[in-house]
DSSP file (Angstrom, degrees, kcal/mol; ACC not computed):
  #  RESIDUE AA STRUCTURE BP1 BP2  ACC     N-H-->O    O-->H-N    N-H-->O    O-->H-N    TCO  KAPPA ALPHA  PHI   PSI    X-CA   Y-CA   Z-CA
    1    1 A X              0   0    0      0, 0.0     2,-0.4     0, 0.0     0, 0.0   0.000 360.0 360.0 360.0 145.3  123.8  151.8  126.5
    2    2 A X        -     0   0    0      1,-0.1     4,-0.1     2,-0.0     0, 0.0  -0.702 360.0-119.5 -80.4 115.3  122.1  148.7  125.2
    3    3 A X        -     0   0    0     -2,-0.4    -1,-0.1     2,-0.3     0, 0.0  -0.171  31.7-100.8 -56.2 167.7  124.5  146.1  123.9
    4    4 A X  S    S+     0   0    0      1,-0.1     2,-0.1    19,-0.1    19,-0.1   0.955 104.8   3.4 -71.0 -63.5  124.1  145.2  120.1
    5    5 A X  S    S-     0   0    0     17,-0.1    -2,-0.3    18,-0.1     3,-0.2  -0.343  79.4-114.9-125.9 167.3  122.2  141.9  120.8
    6    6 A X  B     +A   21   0A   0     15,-1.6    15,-0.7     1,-0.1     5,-0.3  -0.158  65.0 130.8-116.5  53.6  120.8  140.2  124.7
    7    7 A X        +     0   0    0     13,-0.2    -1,-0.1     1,-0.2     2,-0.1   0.545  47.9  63.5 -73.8 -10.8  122.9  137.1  124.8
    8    8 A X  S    S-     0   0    0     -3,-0.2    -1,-0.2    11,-0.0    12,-0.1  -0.289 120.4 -68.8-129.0  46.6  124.3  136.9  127.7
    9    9 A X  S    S+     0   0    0      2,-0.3     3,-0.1    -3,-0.2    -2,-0.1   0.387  97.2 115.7  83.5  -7.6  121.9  136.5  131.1
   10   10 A X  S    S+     0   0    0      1,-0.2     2,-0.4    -4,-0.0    -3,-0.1   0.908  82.8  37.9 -65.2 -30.4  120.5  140.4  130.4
   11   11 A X  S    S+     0   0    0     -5,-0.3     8,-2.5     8,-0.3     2,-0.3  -0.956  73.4 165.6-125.7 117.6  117.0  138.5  129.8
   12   12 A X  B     -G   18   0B   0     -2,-0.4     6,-0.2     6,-0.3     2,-0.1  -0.905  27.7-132.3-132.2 162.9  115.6  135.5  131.7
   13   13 A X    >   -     0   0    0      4,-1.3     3,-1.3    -2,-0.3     4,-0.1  -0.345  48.2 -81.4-101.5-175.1  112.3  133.8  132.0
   14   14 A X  T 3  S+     0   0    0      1,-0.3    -1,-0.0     2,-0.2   110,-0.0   0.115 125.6  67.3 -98.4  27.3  110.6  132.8  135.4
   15   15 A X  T 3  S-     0   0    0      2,-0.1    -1,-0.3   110,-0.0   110,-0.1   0.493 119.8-109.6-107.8 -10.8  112.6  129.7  135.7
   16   16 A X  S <  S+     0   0    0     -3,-1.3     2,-0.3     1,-0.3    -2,-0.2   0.549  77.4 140.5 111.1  17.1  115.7  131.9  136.1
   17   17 A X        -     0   0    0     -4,-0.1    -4,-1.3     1,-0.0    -1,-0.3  -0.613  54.5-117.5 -79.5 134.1  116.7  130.6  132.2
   18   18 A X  B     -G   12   0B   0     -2,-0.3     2,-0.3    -6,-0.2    -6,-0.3  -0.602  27.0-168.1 -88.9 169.6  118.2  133.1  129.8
   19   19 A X        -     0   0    0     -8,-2.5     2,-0.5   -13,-0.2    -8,-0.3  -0.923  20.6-134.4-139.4 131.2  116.3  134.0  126.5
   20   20 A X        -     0   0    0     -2,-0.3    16,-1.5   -13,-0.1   -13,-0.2  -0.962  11.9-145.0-115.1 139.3  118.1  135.7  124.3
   21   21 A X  E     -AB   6  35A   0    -15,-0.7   -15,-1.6    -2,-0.5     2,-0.7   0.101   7.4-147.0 -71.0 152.5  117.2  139.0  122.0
   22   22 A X  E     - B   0  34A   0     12,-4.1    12,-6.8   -17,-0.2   -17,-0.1  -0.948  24.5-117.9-140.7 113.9  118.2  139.8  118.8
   23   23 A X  E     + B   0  33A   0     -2,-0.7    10,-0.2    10,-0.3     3,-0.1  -0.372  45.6 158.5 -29.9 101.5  118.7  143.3  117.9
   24   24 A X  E     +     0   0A   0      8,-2.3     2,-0.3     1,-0.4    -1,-0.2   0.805  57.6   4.8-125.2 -13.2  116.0  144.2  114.9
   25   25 A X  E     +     0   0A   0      7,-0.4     7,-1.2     2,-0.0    -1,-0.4  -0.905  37.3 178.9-121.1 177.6  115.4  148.1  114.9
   26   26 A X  E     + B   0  31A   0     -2,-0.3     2,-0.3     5,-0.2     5,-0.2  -0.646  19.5 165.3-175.0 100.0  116.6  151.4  116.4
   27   27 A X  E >   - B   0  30A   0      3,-2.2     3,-1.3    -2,-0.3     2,-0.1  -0.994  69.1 -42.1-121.8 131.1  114.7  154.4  114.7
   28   28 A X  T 3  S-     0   0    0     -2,-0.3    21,-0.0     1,-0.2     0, 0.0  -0.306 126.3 -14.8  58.2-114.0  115.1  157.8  116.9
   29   29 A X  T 3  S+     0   0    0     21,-0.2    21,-1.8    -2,-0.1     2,-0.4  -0.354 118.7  88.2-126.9  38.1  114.8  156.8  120.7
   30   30 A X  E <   +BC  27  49A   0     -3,-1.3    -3,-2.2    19,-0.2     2,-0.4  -0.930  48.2 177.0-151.4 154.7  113.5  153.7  120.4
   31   31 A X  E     -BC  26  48A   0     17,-2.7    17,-1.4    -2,-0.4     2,-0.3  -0.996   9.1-163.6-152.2 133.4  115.0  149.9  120.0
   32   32 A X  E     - C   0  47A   0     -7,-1.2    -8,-2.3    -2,-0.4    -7,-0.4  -0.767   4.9-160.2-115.2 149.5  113.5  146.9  119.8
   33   33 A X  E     -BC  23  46A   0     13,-2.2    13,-0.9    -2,-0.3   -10,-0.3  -0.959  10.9-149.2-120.8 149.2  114.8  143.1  120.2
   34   34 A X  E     -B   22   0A   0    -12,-6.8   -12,-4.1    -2,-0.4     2,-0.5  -0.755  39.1-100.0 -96.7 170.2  112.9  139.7  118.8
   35   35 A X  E >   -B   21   0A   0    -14,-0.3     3,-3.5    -2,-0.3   -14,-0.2  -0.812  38.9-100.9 -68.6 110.0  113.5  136.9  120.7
   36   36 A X  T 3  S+     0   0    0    -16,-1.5    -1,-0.1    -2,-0.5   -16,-0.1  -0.047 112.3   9.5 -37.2 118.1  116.2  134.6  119.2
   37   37 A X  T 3  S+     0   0    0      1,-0.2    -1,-0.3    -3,-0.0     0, 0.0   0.553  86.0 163.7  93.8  -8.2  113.8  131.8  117.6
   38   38 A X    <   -     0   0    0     -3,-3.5     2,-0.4     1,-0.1    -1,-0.2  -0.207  49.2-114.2 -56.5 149.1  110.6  133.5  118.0
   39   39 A X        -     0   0    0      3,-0.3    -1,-0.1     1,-0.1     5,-0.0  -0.620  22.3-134.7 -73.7 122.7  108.0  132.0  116.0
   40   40 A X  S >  S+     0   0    0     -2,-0.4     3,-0.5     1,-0.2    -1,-0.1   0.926 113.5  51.7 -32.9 -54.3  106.9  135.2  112.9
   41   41 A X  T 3  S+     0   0    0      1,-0.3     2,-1.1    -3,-0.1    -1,-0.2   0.953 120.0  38.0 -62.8 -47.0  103.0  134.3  113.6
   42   42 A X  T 3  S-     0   0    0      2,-0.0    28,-0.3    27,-0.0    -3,-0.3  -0.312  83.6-164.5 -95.0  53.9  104.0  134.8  117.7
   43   43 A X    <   -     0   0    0     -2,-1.1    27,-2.0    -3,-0.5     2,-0.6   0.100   6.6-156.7 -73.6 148.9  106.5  137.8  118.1
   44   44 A X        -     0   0    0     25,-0.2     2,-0.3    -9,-0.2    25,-0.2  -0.372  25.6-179.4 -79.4  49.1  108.4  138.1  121.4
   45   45 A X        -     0   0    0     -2,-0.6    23,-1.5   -11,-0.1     2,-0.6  -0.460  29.3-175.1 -81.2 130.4  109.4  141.6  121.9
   46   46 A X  E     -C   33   0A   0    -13,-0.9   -13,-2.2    -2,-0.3     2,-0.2  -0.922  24.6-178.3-123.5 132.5  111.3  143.7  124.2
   47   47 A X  E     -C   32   0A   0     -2,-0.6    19,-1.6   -15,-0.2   -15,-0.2  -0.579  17.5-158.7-105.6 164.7  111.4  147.5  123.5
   48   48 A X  E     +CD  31  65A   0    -17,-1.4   -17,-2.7    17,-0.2     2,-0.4  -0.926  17.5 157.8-155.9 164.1  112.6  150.3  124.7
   49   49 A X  E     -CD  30  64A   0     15,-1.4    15,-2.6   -19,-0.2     2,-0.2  -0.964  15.5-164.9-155.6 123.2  111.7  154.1  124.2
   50   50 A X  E     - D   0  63A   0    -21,-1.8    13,-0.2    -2,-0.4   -21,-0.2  -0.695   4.9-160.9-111.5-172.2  112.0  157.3  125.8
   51   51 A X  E     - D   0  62A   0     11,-1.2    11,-2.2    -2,-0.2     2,-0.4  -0.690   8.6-152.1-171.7 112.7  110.1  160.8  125.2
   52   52 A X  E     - D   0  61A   0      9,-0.2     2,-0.4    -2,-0.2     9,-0.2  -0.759  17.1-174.6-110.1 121.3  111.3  164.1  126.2
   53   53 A X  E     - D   0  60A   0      7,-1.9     7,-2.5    -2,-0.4    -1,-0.0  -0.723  44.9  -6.4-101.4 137.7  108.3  166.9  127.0
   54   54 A X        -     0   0    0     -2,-0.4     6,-0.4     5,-0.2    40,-0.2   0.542  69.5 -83.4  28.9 160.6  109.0  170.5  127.8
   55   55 A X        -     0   0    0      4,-0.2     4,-0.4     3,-0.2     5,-0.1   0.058  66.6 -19.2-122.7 178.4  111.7  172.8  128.5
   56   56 A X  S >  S-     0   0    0      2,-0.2     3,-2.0     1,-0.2    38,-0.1   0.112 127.6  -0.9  32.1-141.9  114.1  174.3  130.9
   57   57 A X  T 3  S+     0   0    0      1,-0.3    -1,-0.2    38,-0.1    37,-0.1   0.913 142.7  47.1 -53.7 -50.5  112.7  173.6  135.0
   58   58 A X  T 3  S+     0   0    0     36,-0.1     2,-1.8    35,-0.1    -1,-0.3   0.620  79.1 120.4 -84.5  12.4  109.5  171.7  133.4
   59   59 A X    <   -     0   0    0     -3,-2.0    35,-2.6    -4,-0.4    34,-0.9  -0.349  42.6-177.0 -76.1 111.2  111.3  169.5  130.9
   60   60 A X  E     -DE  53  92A   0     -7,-2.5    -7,-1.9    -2,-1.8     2,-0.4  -0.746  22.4-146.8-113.1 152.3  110.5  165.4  131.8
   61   61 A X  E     -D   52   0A   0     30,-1.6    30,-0.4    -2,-0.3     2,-0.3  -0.980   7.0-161.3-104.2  94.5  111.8  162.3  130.2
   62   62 A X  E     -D   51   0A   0    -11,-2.2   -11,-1.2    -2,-0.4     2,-0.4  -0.854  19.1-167.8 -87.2 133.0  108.9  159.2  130.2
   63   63 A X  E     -D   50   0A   0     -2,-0.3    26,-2.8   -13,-0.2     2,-0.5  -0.972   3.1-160.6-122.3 124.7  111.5  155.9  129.6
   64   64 A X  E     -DF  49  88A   0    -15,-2.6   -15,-1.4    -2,-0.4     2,-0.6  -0.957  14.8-173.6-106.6 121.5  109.6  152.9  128.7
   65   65 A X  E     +DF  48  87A   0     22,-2.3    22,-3.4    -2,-0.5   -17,-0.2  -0.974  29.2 175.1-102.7 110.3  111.3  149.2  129.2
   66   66 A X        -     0   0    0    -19,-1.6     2,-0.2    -2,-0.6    20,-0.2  -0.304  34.0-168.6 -98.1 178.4  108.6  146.8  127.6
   67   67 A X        -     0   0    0     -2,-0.1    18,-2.4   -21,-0.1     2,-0.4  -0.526  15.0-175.3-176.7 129.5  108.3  143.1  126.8
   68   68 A X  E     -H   84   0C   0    -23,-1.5     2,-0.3    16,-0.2    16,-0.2  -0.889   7.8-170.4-128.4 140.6  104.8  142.3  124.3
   69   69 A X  E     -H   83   0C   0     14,-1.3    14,-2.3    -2,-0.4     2,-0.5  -0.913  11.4-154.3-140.1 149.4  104.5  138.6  123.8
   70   70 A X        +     0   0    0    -27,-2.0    12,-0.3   -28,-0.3     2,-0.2  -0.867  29.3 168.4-100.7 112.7  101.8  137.2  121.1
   71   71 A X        -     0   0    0     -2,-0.5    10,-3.5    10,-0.4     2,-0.2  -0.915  42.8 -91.3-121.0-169.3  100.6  133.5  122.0
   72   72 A X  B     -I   80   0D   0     -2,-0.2     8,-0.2     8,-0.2     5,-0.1  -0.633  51.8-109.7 -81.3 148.1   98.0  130.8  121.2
   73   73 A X        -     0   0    0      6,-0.6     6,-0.1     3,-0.5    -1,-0.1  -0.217  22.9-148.7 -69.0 126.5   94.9  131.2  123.6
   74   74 A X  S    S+     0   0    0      2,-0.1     3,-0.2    -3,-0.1    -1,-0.1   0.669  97.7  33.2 -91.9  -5.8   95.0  128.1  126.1
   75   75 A X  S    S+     0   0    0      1,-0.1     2,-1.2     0, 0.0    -1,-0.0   0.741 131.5  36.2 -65.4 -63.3   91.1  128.0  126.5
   76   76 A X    >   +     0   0    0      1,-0.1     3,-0.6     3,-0.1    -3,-0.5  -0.545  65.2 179.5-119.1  82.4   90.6  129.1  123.0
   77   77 A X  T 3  S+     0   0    0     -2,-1.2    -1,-0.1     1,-0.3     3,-0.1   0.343  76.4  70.1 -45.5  -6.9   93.1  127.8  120.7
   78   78 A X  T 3  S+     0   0    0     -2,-0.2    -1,-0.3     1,-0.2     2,-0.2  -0.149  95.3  66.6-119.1  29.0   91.7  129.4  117.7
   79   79 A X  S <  S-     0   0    0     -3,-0.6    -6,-0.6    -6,-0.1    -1,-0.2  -0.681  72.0-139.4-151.6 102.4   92.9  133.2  119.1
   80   80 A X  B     -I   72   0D   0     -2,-0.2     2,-0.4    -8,-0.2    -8,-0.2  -0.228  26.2-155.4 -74.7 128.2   96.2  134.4  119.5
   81   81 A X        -     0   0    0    -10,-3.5     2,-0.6    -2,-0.0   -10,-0.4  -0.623   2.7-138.8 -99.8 143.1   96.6  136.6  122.9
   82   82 A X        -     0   0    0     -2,-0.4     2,-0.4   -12,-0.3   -12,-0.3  -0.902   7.1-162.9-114.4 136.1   98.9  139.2  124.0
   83   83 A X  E     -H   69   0C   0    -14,-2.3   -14,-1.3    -2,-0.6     2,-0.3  -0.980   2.7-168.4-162.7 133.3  100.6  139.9  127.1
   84   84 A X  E     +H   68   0C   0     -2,-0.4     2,-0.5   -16,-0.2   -16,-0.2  -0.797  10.7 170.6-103.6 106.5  102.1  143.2  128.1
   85   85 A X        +     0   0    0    -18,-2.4     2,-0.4    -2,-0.3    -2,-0.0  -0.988  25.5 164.5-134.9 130.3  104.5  143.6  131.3
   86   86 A X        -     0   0    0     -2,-0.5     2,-0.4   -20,-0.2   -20,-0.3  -0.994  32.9-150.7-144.9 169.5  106.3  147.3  131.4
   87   87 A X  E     -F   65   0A   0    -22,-3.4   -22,-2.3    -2,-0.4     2,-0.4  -0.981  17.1-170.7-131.1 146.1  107.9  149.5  133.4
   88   88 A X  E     -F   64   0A   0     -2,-0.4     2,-0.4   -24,-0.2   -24,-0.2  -0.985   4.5-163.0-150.0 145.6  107.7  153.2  133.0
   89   89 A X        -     0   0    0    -26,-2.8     2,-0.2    -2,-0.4   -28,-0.1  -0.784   3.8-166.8-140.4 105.1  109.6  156.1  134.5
   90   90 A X        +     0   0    0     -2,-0.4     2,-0.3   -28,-0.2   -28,-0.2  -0.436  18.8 168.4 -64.7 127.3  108.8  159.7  134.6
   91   91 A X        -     0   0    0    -30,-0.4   -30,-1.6    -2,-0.2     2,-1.3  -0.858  38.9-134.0-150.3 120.0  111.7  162.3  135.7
   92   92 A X  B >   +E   60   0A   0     -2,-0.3     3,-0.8   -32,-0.2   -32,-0.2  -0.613  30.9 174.3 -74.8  98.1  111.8  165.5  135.6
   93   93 A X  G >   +     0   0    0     -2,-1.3     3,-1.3   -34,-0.9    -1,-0.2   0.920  67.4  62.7 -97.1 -20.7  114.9  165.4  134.3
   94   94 A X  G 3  S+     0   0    0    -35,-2.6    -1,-0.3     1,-0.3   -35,-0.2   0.277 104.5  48.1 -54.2   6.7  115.0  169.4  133.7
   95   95 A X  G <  S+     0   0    0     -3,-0.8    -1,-0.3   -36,-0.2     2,-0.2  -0.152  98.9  77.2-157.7  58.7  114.7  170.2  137.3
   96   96 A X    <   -     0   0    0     -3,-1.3    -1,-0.1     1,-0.1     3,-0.0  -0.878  55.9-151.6-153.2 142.8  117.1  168.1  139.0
   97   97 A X  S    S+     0   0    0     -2,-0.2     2,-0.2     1,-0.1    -1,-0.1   0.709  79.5  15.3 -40.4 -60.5  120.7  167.9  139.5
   98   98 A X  S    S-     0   0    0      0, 0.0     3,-0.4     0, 0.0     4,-0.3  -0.869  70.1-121.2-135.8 151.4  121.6  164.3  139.9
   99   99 A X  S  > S+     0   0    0     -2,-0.2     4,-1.6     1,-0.2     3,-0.2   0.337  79.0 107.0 -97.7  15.9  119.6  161.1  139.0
  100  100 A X  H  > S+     0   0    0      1,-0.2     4,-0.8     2,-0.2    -1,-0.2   0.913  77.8  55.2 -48.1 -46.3  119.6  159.6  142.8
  101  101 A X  H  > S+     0   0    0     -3,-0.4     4,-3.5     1,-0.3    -1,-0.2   0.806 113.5  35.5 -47.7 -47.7  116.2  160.3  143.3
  102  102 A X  H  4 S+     0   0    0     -4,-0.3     4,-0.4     1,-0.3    -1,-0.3   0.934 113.7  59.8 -76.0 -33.7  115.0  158.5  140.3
  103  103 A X  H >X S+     0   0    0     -4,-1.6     4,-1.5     1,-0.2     3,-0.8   0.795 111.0  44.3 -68.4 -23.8  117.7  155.8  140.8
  104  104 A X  H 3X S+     0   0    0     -4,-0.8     4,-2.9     1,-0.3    -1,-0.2   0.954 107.5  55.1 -94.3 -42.1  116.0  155.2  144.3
  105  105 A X  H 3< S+     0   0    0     -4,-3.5     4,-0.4     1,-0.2    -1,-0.3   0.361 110.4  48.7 -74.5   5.5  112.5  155.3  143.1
  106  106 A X  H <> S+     0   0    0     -3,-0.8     4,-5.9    -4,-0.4     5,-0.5   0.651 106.2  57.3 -55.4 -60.3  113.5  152.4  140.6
  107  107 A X  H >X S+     0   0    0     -4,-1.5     4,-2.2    -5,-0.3     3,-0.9   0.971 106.3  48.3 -61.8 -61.5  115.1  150.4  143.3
  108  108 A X  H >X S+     0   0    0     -4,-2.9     3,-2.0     1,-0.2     4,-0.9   0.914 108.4  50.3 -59.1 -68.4  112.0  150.2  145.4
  109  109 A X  H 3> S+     0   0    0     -4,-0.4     4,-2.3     1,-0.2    -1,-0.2   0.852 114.5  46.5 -54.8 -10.2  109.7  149.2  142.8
  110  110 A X  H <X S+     0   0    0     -4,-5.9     4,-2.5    -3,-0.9    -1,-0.2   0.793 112.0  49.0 -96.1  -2.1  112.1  146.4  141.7
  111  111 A X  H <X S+     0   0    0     -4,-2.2     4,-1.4    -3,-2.0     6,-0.3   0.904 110.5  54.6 -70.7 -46.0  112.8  145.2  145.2
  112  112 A X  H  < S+     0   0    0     -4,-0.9    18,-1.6    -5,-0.3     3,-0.5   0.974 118.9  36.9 -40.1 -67.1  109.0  145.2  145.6
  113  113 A X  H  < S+     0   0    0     -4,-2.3    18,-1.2    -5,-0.4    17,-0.2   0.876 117.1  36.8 -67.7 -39.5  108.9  143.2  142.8
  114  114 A X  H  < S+     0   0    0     -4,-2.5     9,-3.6    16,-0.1     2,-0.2   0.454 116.7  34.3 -85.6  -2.1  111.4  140.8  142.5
  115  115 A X     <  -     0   0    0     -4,-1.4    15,-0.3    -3,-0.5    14,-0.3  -0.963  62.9-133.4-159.8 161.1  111.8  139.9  146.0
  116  116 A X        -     0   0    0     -2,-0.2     2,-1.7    12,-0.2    -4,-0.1  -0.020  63.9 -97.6-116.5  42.0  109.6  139.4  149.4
  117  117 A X  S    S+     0   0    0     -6,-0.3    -1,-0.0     1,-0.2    -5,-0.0  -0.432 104.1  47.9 131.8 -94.8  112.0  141.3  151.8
  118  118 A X  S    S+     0   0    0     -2,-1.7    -1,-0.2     2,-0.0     2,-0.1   0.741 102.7  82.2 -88.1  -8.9  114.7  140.7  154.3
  119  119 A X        -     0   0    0      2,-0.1    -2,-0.2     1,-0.1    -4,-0.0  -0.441  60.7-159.3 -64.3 132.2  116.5  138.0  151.1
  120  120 A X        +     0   0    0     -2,-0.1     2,-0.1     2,-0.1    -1,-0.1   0.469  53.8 118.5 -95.3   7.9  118.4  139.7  148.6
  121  121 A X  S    S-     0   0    0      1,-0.1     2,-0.5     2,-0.0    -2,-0.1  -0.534  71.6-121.7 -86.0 142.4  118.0  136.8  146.1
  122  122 A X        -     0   0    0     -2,-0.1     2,-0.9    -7,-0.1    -7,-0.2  -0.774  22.0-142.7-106.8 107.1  116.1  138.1  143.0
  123  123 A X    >   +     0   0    0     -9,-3.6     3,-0.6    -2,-0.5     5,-0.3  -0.682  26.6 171.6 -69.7 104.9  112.8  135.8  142.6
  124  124 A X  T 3   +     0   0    0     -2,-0.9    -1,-0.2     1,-0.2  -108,-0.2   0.536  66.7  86.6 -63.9 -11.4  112.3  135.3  138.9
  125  125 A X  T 3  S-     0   0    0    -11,-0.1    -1,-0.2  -110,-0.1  -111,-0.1   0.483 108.6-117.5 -69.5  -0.4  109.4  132.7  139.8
  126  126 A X  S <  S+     0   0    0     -3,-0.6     9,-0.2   -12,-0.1     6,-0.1   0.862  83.6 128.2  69.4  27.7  107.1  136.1  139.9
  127  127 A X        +     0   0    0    -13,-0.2   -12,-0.1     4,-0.1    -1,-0.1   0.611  35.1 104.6-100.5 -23.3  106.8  134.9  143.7
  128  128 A X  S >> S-     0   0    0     -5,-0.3     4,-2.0   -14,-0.2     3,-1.8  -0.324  89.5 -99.2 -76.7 160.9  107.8  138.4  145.1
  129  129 A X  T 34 S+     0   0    0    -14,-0.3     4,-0.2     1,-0.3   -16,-0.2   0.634 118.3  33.1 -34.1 -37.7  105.3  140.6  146.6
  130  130 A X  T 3> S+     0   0    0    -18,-1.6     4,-3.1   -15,-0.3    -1,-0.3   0.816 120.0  51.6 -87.5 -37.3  104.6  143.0  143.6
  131  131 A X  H X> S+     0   0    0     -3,-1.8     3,-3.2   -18,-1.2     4,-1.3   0.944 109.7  51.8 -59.9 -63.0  105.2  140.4  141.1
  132  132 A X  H 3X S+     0   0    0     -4,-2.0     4,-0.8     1,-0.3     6,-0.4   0.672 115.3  40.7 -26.6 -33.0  102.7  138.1  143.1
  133  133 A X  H 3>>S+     0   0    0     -5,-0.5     5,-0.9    -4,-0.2     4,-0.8   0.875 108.9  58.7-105.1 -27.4  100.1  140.7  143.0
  134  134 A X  H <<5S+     0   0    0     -3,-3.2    -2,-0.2    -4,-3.1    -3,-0.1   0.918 114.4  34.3 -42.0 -45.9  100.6  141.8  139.7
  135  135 A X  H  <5S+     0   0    0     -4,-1.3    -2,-0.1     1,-0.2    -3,-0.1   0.966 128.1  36.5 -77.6 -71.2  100.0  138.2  138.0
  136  136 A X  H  <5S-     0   0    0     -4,-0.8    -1,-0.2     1,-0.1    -2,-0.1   0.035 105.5-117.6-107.5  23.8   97.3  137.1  140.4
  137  137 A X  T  <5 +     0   0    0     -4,-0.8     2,-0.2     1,-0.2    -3,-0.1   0.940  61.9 156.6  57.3  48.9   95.2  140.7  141.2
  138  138 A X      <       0   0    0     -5,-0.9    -1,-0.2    -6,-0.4    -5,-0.0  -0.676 360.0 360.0 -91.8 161.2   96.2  140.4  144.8
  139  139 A X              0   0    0     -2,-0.2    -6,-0.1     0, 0.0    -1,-0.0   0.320 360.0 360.0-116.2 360.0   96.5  143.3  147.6
């Protein structure tokens, strides 16, 4: 469960600083935070949202963990950009027992990302292998 508010090191930027979220809806199965301070014109948000599809042996859960932020264009100052980083995780949770499986297939793709191997130390600089090829369209 999602604490009321994100004060406390749950959210950091890629200097390893925390940012903290401010609780502003929860309708059905989804909750949203602003960013403490966000500017109205620019929101900061991080969602999350599940959605449960079909029944009994074929019934799957997609869980989205989001983050949208709006800024001003640095080329073209006169156009506000968006920029989208999510993670989304498909389980069939109606034909499984236990959630290791899914727990494991998590764990690699945030080891991928956050880190470049034999280190456990968690890059927030976007330096690990997956981040790195996410931001700069590397293989």
């Amino acid at each position: 469960m999602y604490p009321v508010n994100l004060t406390t090191n749950e959210v950091k930027n890629s200097a390893g600083t925390e940012e903290e979220f401010l609780r502003l809806s929860s309708i059905g199965r989804t909750l949203v935070f602003a960013k403490s301070g966000e500017v109205p014109a620019n929101p900061h948000r991080l969602s999350v949202s599940h959605q449960e599809t079909g029944t009994g042996n074929k019934k799957r859960r997609r869980s989205v963990v989001r983050v949208d932020k709006t800024i001003i264009g640095q080329m073209d100052t006169s156009v506000e950009e968006r920029i989208s980083a999510y993670l989304v995780v498909d389980i069939p949770i109606g034909n499984l027992s236990s959630y290791s499986e899914p727990k494991n297939v998590l764990a690699n793709l945030l080891s991928n990302v956050a880190s470049q191997g034999a280190t456990t130390t968690i890059l927030f600089d976007c330096t690990g292998y997956g981040a790195d090829a996410l931001i700069n369209g590397g293989l």
